[in-house]
Steps between C-alpha positions, in 0.01 A plus 500: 500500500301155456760222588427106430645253753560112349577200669487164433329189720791499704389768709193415687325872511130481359440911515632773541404762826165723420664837528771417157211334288440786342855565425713193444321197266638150676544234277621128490603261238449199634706167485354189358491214779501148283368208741548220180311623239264749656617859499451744795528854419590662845293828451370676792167274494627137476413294751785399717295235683400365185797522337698338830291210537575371114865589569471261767282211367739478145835292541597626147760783447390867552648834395484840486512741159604852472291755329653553168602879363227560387301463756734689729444751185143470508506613871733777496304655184233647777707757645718723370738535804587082560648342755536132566583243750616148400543166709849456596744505136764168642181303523277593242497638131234716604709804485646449174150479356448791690820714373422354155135632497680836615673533233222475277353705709711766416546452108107540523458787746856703534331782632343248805728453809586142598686346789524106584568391833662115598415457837749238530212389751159423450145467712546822814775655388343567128223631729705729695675619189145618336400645803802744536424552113181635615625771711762624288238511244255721732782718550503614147834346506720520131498215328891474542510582809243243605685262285823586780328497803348180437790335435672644747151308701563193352838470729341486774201294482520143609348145439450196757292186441349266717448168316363129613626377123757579233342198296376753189823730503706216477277321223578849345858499542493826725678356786676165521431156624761498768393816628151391544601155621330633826180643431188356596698202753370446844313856501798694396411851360753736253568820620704703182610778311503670169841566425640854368525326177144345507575143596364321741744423819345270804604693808371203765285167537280527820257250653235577689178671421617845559891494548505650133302767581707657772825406317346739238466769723806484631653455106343852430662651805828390390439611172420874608120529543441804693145501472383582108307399276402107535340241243402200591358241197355158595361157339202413739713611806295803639546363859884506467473809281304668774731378796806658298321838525449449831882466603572777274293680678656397794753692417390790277153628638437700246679327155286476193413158442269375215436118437406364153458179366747302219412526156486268333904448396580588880253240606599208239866566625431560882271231511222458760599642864760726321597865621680754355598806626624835355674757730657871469866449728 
């Protein structure tokens, strides 16, 4: 059975692992990252150093764009067994392009399988959730039955971020002024969480160069990490990236780690120094 996986820009996987290539067709429609009136499209070869340093030198507004139906449509039309991950629904109209394009999907194809996935997350946790398509997909899984175990997956996969400043989500309306009243004062760093219903809660403001860090480890503890399946997702932070490993590690000799950097969305809302991290609990 030849199965297509979709995601959009919010998760930050470029490929997929050699031995499903041949097997599962990876995919992603990319979001449109406007820095005043040049247009970014976040596809797997945009140049996030590029792209970062105009971010950073225009004082104009900037925004993100959604692919529309039919290019979620466009995507899913290279498979004929779909399933696709979206950025978190409460912050994004990516999904609803995405269910839309589904449904057209299915006037077009009904003898196709389709399933569409909100993350209620984004970055890692997409990541984790396409890797544990993977195996099902190996397994010769049915395609309802993969549809239940994954979301029966999805409950137990977690997001924390790491972030030096909330100066784009706010801009974006993602997470409030007040909240971020902190962020970016006198070396303070944001340690928080994707919610269950794919908001954004701050968990703690730490200063210090690597306070955060360890308050993350502990944060995973407490949220049931056992030692699966980690993600971790950073903007230009492969030091701190690499030092979160290490105290996972610690811990968990023998955990499966893999590091990645942001795409392009990840990295114009992370900003530069930003870590995110996906875990199995």
């Amino acid at each position: 059975m030849k199965y297509g996986i979709v995601v959009d820009s919010g998760c930050d996987l470029i490929r997929l692992r050699e031995d499903v290539t041949d097997k599962i067709d990876f995919t992603r429609s990319p979001l449109k990252l406007d820095i005043g009136e040049k247009e970014f499209i976040d596809s797997f070869d945009l140049d996030i150093e590029e792209f970062m340093k105009e971010m950073y030198s225009y004082k104009g507004k900037t925004g993100s764009a959604t692919p529309s139906p039919d290019e979620w449509l466009r995507a899913y039309e290279k498979s004929e067994n779909v399933f696709a991950i979206t950025i978190t629904g409460t912050l994004s109209a990516s999904y609803s392009s995405a269910v839309i394009g589904m449904e057209l999907f299915k006037e077009r194809y009904p003898e196709r399988n389709i399933y569409v996935i909100d993350s209620k997350s984004t970055g890692p946790e997409m990541s984790l959730i396409v890797r544990k398509l993977t195996e099902y997909m190996k397994e010769d899984m049915d395609f309802e039955d993969i549809c239940k175990n994954i979301d029966d997956y999805c409950k137990h996969t977690n997001l924390l971020f790491i972030l030096e400043s909330l100066d784009n989500l706010v801009k974006n309306g993602r997470i409030s002024r007040l909240k971020a009243s902190m962020a970016g004062i006198l070396g303070i760093k944001i340690l928080g969480i994707a919610s269950e219903e794919g908001t954004i809660d701050l968990l703690h403001k730490c200063r210090g160069k690597m306070a955060v860090y360890d308050k993350a480890i502990a944060e995973m503890l407490e949220r049931n990490y056992h030692g699966g399946r980690v993600v971790i997702a950073h903007c230009f932070a492969k030091e701190v990236a690499n030092y979160v490993e290490s105290k996972i590690r610690d811990k968990y000799p023998d955990c499966d780690v893999e590091i990645m950097k942001t795409s392009g969305l990840c990295s114009y809302y992370a900003e530069k120094g930003g870590l995110l991290i996906g875990f199995e609990s």
